[in-house]
C-alpha positions as CSV (number, residue, x, y, z in Angstrom):
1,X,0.0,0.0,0.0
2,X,1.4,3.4,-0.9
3,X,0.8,6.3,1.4
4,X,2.3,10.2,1.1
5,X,4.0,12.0,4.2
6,X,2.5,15.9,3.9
7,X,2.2,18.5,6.9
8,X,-1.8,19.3,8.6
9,X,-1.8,23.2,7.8
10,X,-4.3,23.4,11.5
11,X,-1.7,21.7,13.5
12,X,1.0,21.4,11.6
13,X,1.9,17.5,12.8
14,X,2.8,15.2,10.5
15,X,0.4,12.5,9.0
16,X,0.0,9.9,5.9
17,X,-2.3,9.9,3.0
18,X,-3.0,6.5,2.3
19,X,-3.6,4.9,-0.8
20,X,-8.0,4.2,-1.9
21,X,-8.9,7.4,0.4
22,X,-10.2,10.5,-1.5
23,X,-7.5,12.8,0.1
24,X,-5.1,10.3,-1.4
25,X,-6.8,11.1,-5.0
26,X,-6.7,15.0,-3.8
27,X,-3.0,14.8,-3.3
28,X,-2.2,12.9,-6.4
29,X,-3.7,16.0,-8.3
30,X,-2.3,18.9,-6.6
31,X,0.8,18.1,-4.0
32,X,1.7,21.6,-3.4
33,X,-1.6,22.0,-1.7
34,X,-2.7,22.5,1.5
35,X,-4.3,19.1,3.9
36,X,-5.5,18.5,7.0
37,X,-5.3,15.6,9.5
38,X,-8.6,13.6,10.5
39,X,-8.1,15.2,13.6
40,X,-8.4,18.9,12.4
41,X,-11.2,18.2,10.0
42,X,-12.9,16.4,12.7
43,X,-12.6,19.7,14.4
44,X,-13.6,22.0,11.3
45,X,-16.8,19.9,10.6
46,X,-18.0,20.2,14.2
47,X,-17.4,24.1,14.7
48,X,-19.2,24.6,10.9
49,X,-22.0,22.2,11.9
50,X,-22.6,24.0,15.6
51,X,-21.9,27.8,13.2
52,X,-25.3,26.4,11.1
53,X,-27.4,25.4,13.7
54,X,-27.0,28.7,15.3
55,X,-28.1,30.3,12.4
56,X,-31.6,28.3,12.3
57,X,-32.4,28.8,15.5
C-alpha cells in the first residue's frame, strides 16, 4: 500500500495519505496543496455544523 507524508496546515503534525482514500486522489492532483489531518477536519466539521445550527435557531 502506498501512502504520502504531507504537513496538517491546522496543526501542523505530520500525517500519511494512504492509498483508496479521497484525500489520497486529492493529493495525487495537486501536492503543493494544502491538507488536513482527520483530527483537524474532525474539528472544522464540528465548529461549521454548531456555526449552522446557530443560524436556524
Amino acid at each position: 500500500m502506498i501512502r504520502y507524508e504531507t504537513i496538517c496546515y491546522c496543526c501542523k503534525k505530520v500525517f500519511f495519505v494512504e492509498e483508496g482514500s479521497n484525500k489520497y486522489r486529492l493529493f495525487k492532483q495537486n501536492m503543493q496543496g494544502k491538507y488536513s489531518c482527520e483530527q483537524c477536519d474532525a474539528k472544522v466539521y464540528q465548529e461549521a455544523r454548531a456555526q449552522l445550527f446557530s443560524k436556524l435557531t
